[in-house]
N, C-alpha and C positions, 0 to 999 in steps of 0.2 A: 504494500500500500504506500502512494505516496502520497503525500501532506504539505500544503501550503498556508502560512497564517500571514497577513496583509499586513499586519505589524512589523512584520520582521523586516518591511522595505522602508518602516519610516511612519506610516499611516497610522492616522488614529481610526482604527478599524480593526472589529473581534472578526471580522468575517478568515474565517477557516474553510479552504477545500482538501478533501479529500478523493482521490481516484486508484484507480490499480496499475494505472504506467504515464509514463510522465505527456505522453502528447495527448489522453483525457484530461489530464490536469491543466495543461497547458490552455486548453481551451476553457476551461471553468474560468480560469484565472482571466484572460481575453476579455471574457462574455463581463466579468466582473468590472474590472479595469475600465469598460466604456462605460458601461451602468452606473457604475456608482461613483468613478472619479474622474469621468470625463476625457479619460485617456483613446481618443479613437486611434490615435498611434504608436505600439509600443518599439521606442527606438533599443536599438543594439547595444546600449547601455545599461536599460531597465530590464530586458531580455535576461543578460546577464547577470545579474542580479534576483533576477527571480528563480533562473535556473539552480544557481547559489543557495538559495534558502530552500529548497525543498528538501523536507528530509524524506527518509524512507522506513516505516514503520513496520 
């Protein structure tokens, strides 16, 4: 299982996803990102970074 918490980039945000491999995750994460912080573009920076913090449960 792999696990992402929106905090861990900074955000003041409990939102938590979990999926069973990282390119399901990646898309939670995406869907979330435009939703709720407006992010329609996430650059090669934030990518990495988010890659970064997912752990593996």
């Amino acid at each position: 299982m792999k696990v992402f918490k929106c905090a861990d980039l900074g955000f003041k945000c409990d939102w938590i996803a979990k999926a069973k491999n990282e390119n399901e995750l990646l898309k939670l994460i995406k869907e979330h990102a435009k939703k709720c912080h407006d992010l329609n573009e996430i650059s090669k920076e934030i990518a990495e970074k988010v890659k970064s913090a997912i752990i593996t449960q």
